[in-house]
TORBA-596742 format. One record per residue (C-alpha): x, y, z. Coordinates in nm, 3 decimals, always signed. Layout:
<recs>
<rec x="X" y="Y" z="Z"/>
...
</recs>
This chain:
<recs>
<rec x="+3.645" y="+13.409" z="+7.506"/>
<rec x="+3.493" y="+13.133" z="+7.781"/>
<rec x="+3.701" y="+12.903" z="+7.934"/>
<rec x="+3.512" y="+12.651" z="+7.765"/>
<rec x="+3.624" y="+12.736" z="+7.420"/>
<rec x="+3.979" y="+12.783" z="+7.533"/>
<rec x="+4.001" y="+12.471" z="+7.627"/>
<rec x="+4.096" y="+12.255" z="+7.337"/>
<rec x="+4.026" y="+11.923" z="+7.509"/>
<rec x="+3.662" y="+12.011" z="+7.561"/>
<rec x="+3.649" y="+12.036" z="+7.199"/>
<rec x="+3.708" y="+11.692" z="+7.084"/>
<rec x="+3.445" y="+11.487" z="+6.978"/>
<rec x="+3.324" y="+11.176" z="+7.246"/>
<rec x="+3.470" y="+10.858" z="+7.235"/>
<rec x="+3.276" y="+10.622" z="+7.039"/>
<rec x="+3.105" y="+10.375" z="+7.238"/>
<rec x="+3.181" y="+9.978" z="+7.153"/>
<rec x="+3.369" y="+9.677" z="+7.210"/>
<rec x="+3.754" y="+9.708" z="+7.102"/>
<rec x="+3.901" y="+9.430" z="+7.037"/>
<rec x="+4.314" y="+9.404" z="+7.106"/>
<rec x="+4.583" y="+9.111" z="+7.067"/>
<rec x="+4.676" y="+9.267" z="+7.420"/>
<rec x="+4.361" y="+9.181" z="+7.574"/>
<rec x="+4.462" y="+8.848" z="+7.816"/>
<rec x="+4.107" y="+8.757" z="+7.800"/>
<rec x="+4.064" y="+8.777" z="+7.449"/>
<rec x="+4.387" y="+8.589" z="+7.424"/>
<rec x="+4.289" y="+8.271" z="+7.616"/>
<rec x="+3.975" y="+8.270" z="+7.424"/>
<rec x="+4.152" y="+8.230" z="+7.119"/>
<rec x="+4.428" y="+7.975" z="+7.217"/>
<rec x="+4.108" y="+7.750" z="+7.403"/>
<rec x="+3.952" y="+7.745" z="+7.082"/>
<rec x="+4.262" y="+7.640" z="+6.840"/>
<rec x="+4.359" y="+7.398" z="+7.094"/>
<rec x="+4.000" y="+7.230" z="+7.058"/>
<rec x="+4.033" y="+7.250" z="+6.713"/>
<rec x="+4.349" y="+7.107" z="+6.670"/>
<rec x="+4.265" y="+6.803" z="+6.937"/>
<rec x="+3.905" y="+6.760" z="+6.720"/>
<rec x="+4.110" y="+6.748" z="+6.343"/>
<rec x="+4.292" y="+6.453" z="+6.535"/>
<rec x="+4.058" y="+6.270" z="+6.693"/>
<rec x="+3.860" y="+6.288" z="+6.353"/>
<rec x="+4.151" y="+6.196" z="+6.150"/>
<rec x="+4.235" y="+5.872" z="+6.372"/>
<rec x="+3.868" y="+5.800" z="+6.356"/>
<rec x="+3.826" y="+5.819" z="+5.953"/>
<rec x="+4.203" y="+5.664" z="+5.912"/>
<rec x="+4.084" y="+5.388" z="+6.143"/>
<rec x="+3.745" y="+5.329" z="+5.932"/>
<rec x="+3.914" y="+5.353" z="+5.604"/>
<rec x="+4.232" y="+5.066" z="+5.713"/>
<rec x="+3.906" y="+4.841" z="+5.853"/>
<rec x="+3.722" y="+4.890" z="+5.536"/>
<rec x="+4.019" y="+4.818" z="+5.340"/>
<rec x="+4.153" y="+4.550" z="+5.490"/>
<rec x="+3.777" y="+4.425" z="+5.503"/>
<rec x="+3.754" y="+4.392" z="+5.872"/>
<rec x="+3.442" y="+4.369" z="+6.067"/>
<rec x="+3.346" y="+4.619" z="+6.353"/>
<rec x="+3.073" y="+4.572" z="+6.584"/>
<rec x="+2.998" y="+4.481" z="+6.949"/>
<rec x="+2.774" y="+4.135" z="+6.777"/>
<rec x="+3.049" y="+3.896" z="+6.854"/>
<rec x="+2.947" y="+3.942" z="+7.226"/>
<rec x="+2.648" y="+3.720" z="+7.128"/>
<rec x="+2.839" y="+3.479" z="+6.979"/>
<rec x="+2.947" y="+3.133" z="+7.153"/>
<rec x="+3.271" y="+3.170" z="+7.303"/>
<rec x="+3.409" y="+2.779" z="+7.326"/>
<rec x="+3.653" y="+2.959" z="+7.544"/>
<rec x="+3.779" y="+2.709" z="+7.818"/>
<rec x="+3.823" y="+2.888" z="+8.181"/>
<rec x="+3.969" y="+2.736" z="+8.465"/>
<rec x="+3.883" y="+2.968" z="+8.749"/>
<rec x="+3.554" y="+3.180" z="+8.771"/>
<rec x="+3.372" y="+3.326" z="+9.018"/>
<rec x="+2.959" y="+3.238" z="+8.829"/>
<rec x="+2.941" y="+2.948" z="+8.646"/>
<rec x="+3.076" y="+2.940" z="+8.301"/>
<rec x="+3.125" y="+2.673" z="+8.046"/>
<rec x="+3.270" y="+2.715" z="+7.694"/>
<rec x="+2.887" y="+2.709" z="+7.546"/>
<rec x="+2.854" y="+3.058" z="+7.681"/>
<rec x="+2.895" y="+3.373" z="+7.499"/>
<rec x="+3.199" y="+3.602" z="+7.519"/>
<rec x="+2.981" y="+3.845" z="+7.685"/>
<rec x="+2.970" y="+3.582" z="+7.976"/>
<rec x="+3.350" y="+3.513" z="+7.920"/>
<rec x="+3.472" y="+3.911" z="+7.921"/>
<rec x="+3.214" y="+3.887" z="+8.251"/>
<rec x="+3.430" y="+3.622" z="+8.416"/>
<rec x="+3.750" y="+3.834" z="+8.344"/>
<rec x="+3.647" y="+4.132" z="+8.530"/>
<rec x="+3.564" y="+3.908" z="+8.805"/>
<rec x="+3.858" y="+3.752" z="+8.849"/>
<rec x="+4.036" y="+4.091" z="+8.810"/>
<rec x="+3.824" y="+4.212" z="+9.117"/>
<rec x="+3.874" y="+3.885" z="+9.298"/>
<rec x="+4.240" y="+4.010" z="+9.280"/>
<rec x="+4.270" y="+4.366" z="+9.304"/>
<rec x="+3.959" y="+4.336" z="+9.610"/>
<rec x="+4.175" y="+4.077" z="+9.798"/>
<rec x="+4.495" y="+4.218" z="+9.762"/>
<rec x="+4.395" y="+4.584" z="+9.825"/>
<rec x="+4.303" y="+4.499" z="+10.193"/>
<rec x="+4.603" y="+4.224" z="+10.319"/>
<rec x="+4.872" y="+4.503" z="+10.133"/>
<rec x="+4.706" y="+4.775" z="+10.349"/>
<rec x="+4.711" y="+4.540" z="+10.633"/>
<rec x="+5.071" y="+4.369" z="+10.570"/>
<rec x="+5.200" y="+4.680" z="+10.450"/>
<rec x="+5.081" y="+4.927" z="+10.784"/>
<rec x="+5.245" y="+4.624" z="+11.025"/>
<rec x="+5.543" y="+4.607" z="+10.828"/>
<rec x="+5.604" y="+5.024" z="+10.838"/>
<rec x="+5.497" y="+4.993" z="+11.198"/>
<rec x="+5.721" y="+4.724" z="+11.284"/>
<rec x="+6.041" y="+4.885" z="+11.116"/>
<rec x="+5.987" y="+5.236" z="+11.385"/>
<rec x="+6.007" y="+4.986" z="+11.657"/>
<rec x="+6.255" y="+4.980" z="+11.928"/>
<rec x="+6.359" y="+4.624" z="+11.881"/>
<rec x="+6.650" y="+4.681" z="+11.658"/>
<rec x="+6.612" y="+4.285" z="+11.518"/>
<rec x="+6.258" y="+4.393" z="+11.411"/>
<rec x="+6.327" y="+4.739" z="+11.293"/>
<rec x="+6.645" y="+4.559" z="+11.067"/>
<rec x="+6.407" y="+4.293" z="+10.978"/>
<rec x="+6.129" y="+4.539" z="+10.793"/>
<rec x="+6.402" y="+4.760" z="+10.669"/>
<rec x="+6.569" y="+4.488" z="+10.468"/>
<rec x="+6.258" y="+4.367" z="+10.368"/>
<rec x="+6.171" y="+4.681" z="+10.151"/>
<rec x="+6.451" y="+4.754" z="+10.019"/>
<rec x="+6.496" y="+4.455" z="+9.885"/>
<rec x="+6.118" y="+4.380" z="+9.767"/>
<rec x="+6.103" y="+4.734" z="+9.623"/>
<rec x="+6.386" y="+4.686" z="+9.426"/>
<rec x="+6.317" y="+4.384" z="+9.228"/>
<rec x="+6.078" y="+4.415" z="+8.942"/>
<rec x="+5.721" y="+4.274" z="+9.018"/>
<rec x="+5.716" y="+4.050" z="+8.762"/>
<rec x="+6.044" y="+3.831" z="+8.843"/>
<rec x="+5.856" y="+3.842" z="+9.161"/>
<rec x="+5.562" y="+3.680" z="+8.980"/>
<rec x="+5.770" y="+3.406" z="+8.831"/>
<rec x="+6.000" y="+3.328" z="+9.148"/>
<rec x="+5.619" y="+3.289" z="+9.321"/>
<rec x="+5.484" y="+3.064" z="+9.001"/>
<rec x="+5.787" y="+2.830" z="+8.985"/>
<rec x="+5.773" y="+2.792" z="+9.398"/>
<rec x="+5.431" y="+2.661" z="+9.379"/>
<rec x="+5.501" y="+2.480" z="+9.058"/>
<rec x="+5.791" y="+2.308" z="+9.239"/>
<rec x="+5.569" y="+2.135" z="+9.550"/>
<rec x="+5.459" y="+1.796" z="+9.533"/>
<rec x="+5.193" y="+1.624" z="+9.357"/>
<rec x="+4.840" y="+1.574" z="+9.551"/>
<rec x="+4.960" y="+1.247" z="+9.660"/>
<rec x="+5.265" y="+1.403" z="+9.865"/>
<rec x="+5.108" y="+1.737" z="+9.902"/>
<rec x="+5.226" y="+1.872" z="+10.207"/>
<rec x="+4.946" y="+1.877" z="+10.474"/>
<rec x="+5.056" y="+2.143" z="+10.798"/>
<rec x="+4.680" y="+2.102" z="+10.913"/>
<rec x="+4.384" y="+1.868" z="+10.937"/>
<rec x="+4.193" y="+1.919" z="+10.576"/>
<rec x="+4.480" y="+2.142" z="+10.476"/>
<rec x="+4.699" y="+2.031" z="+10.177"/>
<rec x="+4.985" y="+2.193" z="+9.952"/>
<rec x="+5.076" y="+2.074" z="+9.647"/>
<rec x="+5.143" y="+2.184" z="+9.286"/>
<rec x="+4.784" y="+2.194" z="+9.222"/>
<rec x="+4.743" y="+2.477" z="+9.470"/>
<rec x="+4.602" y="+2.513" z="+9.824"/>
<rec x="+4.326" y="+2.314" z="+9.956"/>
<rec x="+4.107" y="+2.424" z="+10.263"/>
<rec x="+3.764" y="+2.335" z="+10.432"/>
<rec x="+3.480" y="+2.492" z="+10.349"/>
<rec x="+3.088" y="+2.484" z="+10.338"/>
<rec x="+2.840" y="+2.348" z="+10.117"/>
<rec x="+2.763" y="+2.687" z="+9.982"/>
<rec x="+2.399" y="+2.730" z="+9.900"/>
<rec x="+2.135" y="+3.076" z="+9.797"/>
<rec x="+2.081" y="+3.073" z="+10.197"/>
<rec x="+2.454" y="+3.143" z="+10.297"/>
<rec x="+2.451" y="+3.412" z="+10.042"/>
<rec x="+2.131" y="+3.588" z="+10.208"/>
<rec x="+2.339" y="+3.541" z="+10.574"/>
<rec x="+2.612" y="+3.672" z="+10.417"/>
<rec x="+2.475" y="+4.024" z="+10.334"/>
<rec x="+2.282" y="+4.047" z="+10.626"/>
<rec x="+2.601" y="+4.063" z="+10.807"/>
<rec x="+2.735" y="+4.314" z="+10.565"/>
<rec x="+2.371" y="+4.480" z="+10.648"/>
<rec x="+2.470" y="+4.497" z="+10.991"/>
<rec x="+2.805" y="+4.587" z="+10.990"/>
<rec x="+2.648" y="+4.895" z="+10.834"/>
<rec x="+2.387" y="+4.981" z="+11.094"/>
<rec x="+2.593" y="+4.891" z="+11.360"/>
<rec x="+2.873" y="+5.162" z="+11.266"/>
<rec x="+2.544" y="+5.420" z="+11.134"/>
<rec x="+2.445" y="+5.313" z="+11.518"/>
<rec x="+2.781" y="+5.430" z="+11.690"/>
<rec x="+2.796" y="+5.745" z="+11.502"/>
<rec x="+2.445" y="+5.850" z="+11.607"/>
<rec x="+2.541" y="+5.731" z="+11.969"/>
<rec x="+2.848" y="+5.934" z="+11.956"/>
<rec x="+2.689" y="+6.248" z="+11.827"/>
<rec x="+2.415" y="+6.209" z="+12.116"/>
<rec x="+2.713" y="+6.159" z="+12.367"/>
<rec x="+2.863" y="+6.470" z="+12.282"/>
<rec x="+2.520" y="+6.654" z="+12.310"/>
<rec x="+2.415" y="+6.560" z="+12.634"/>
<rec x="+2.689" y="+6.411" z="+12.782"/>
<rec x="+2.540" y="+6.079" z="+12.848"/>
<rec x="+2.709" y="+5.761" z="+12.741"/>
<rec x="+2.553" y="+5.494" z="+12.517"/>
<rec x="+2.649" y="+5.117" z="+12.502"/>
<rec x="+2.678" y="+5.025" z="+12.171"/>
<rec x="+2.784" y="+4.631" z="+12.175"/>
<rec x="+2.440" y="+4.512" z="+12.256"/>
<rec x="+2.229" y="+4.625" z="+11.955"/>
<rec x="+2.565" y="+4.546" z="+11.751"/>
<rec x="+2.580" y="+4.170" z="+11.901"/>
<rec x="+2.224" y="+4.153" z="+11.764"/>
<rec x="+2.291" y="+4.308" z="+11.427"/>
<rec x="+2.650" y="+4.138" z="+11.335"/>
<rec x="+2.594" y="+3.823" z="+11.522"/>
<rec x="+2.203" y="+3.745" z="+11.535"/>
<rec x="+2.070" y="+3.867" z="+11.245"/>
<rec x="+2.298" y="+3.658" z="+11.024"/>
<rec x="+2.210" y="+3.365" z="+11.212"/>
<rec x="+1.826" y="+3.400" z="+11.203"/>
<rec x="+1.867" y="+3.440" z="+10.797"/>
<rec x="+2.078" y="+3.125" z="+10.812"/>
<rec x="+1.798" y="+2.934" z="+11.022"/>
<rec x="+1.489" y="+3.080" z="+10.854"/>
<rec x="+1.570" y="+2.969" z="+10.519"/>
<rec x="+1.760" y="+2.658" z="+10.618"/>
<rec x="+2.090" y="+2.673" z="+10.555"/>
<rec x="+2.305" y="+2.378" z="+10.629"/>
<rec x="+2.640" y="+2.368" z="+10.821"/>
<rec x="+2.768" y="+2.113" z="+10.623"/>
<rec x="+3.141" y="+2.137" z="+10.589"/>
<rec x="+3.335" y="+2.044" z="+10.273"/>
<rec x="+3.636" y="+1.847" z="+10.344"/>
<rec x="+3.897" y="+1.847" z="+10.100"/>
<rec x="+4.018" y="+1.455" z="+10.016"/>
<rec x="+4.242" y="+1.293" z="+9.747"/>
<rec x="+4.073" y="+1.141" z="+9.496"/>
<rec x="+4.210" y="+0.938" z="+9.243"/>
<rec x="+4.571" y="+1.188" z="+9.123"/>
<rec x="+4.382" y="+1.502" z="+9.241"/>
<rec x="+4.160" y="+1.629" z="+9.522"/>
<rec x="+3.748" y="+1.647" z="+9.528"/>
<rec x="+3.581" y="+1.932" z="+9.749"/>
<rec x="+3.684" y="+2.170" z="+9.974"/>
<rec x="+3.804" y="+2.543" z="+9.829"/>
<rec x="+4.038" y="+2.540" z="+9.572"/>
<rec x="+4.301" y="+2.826" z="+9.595"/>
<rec x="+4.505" y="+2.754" z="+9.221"/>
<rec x="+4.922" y="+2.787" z="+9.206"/>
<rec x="+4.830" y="+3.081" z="+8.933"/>
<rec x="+4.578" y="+3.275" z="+9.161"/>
<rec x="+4.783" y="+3.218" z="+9.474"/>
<rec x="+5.123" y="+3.319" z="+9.315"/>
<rec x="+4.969" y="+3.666" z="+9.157"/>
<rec x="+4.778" y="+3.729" z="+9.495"/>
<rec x="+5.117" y="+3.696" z="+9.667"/>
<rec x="+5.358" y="+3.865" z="+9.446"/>
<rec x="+5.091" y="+4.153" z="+9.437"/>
<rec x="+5.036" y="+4.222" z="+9.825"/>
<rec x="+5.405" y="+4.144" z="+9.855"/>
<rec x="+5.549" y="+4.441" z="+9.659"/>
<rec x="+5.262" y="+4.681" z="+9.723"/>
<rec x="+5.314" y="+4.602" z="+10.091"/>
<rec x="+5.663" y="+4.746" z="+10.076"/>
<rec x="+5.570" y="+5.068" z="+9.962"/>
<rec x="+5.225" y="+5.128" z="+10.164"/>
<rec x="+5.536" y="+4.991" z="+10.456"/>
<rec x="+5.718" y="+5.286" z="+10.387"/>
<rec x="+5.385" y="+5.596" z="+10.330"/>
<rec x="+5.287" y="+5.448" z="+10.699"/>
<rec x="+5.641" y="+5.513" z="+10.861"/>
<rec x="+5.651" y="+5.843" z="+10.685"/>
<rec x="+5.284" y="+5.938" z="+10.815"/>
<rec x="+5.366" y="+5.806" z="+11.177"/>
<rec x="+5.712" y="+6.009" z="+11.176"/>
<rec x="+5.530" y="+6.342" z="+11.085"/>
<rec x="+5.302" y="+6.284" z="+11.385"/>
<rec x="+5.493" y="+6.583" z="+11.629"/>
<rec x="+5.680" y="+6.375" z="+11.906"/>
<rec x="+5.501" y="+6.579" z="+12.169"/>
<rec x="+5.194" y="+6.327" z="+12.084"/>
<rec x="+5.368" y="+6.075" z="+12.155"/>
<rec x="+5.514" y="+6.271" z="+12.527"/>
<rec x="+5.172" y="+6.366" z="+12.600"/>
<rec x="+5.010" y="+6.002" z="+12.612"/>
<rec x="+5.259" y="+5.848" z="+12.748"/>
<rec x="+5.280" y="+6.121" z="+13.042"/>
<rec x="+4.896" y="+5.988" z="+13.073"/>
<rec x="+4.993" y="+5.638" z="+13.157"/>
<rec x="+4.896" y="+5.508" z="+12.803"/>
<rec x="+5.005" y="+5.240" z="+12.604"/>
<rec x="+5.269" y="+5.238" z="+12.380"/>
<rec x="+5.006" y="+5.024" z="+12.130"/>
<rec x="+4.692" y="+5.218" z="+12.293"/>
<rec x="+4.902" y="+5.547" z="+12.150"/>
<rec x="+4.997" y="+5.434" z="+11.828"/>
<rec x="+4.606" y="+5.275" z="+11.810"/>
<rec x="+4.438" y="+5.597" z="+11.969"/>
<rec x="+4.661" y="+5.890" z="+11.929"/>
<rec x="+4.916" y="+5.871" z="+11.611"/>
<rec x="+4.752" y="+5.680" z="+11.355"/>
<rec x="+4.374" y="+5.843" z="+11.301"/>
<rec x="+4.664" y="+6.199" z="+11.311"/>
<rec x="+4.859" y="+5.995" z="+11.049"/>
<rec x="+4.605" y="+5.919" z="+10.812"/>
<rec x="+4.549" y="+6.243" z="+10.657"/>
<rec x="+4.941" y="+6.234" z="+10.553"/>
<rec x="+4.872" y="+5.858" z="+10.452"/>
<rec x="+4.569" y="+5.825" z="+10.273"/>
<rec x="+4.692" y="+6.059" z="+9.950"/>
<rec x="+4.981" y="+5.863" z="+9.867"/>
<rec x="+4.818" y="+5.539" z="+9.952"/>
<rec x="+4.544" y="+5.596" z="+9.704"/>
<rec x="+4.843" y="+5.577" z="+9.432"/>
<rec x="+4.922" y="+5.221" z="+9.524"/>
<rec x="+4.608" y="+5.106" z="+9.564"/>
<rec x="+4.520" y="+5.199" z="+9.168"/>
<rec x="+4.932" y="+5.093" z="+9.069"/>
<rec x="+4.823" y="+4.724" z="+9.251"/>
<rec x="+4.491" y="+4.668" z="+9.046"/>
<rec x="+4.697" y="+4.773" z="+8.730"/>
<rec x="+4.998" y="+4.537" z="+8.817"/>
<rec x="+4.763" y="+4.298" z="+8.811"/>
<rec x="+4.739" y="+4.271" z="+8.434"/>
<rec x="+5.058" y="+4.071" z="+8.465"/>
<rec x="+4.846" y="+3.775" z="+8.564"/>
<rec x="+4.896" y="+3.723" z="+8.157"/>
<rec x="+5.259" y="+3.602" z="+8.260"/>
<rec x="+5.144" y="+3.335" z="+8.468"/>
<rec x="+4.877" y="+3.191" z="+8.353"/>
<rec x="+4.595" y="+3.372" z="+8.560"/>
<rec x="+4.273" y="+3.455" z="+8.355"/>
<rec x="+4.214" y="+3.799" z="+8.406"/>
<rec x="+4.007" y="+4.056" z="+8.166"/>
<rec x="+4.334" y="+4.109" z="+7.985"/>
<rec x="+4.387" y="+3.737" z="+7.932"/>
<rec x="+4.031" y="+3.709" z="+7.830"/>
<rec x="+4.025" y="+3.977" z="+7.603"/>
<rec x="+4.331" y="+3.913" z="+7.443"/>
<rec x="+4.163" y="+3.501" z="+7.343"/>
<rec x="+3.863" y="+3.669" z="+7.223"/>
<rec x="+4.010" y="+3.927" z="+6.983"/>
<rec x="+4.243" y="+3.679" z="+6.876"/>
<rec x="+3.929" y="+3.441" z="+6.834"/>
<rec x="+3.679" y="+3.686" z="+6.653"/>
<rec x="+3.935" y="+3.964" z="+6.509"/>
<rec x="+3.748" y="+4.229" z="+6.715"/>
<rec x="+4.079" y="+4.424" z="+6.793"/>
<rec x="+3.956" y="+4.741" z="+6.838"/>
<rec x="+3.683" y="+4.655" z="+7.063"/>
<rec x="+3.825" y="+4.420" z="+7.341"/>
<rec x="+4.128" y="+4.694" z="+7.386"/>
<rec x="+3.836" y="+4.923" z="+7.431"/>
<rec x="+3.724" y="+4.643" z="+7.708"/>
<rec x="+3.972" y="+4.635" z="+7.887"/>
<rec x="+4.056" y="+5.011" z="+7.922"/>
<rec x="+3.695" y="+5.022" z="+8.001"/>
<rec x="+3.733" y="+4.807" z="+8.324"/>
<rec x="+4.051" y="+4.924" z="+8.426"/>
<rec x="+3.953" y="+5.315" z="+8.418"/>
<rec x="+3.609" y="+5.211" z="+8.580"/>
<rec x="+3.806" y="+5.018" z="+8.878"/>
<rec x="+4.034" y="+5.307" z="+8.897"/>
<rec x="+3.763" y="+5.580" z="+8.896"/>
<rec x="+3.554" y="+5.419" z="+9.174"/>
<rec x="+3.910" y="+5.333" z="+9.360"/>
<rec x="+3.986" y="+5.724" z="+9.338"/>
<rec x="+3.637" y="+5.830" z="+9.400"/>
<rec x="+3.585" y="+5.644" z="+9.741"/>
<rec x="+3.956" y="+5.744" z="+9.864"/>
<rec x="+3.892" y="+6.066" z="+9.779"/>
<rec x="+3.554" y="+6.083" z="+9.977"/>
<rec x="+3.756" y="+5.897" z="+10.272"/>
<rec x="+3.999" y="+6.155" z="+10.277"/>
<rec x="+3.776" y="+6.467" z="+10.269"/>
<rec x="+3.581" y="+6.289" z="+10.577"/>
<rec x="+3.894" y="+6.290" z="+10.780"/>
<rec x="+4.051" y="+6.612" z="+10.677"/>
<rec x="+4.093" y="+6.897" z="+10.979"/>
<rec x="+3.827" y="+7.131" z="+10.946"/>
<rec x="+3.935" y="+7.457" z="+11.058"/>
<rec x="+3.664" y="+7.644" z="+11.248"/>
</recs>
């Protein structure tokens, strides 16, 4: 007898070929929970959809984005375009998301700035200072923003009327109307300057980095300020002469129980503007100490070894290092800022919220003007999160 027929393994049949499936395949697993856990997330959204029909059809309420046609006789105090109640609540909702820009725009930049002097100012070596910021974030941070709203509302509500408005500066006045400064007759022309120096700002610093990069090629320096003089400074002006701008300036002055001209900063605009930058100051205060302190101290040893600075260091040395422990956490406060600022609603301020709220208490379009204002909030918050996030991958250490 052979080996071969000894053997009894050699005598079994081949394994059939195919795909087994098993409950202890891990792939086959995940496969199967993905799909139920689509399934179960689709029965609910279509069950809230056909629930939500069915109450609206019931209840014999219209749906519909038509109303945006409509004429909104919605009175607006502040607005960025022109507006009048005659316009539609497309126009209207439009308003709202400007002002909501105007405030989240505005108060993103003086919080960053306010904030980074405030966490600067409480690692200093004057112990006064240092005290000075300390107390002013913990006590800031622990009050809620919006008794920080109304404390700011009922100080501005509480100065005098225009006719004992306080006045600190020449065309400068205070009063319980809001804040009154100089400005321009502002015409299409000063609009056209005014993005060619936004134009230039961006060619000059397109400019630099080119001249930089060229630098570090051949080793020769290139002066920069001329060709930026020409860009930030002249080509502004040229716009402003070529179409014929004027320099007219618009002096505030009492007329009558109220003032006529000049820029008009309203007691609602100015108290959310302040409350805002004033509590999101005290916690971008607190992300700059804490990206400053985990610069290594040897940064600082080195520089000053050099002869530098202590500013020049901090300017030069510790801060462009601090930023990539900064810029994460900042990005929170910057999107928890233009959400706090829904609270205008508490003060009077007409935001998109504000708006929305008039309108789909006006037209019964509930459904749509939440949608609305989720709409702008998440697109704010998406392109807020989208440029900090492109910021932060352009400074991040590349290891090579």
């Amino acid at each position: 007898m052979s080996d071969t027929a000894a053997d009894p393994r050699l005598l079994r049949a081949p394994p059939k070929k195919g795909i087994r499936l098993s409950w202890a395949d891990e792939k086959l697993r995940g496969i199967v929970w993905q799909v139920l856990v689509v399934g179960v997330v689709v029965s609910i959204l279509w069950w809230l959809v056909s629930n939500t029909s069915h109450n609206l059809e019931v209840r014999r309420i219209a749906t519909g984005w038509g109303f945006l046609s409509r004429e909104a006789g919605l009175p607006i105090g502040e607005h960025v375009i022109d507006y009048n109640p005659t316009n539609t609540y497309a126009r209207a909702l439009l308003v709202g998301v400007l002002n909501t820009l105007k405030v989240a725009v505005i108060g993103i930049l003086l919080a960053t700035v306010f904030g980074t002097l405030i966490g600067i100012a409480r690692l200093s070596k004057n112990w006064l200072l240092s005290r000075i910021a300390a107390t002013y974030i913990e006590v800031i941070r622990d009050l809620p923003l919006l008794l920080q709203l109304l404390f700011w509302y009922a100080i501005l509500q509480g100065l005098p009327a225009p006719r004992q408005s306080l006045n600190p500066v020449t065309g400068v006045f205070l009063s319980n109307r809001g804040l009154k400064l100089p400005w321009i007759q502002w015409q299409d022309a000063h609009s056209f300057a005014l993005l060619g120096l936004v134009a230039g700002i961006v060619a000059t610093i397109f400019y630099a980095r080119a001249a930089r990069a060229k630098q570090m090629a051949d080793g020769q320096p290139r002066k920069v300020w001329p060709l930026a003089l020409g860009l930030i400074l002249g080509l502004p002006l040229l716009i402003w002469a070529g179409l014929g701008a004027p320099f007219a300036g618009d002096i505030p002055a009492l007329r009558g129980f109220n003032f006529q001209g000049g820029l008009t900063i309203t007691p609602e605009y100015f108290a959310l503007l302040l409350g805002l930058v004033m509590y999101t100051a005290a916690f971008i205060a607190e992300i700059v100490r804490a990206g400053i302190q985990s610069v290594a101290r040897g940064q600082w040893e080195a520089a000053e070894a050099l002869g530098l600075q202590r500013g020049r260091i901090m300017r030069l040395i510790v801060l462009p290092q601090a930023l990539r422990v900064i810029i994460p956490p900042m990005t929170s406060q910057y999107l928890n800022l233009t959400k706090n600022s829904s609270l205008a609603v508490a003060i009077g301020y007409q935001d998109i919220v504000s708006i929305s709220n008039t309108t789909l208490n006006q037209t019964g379009q509930a459904i749509e003007g939440i949608a609305i204002i989720m709409a702008v909030y998440l697109s704010i918050s998406l392109s807020i999160s989208l440029f900090m996030n492109w910021y932060n991958a352009r400074i991040a250490l590349v290891e090579r």
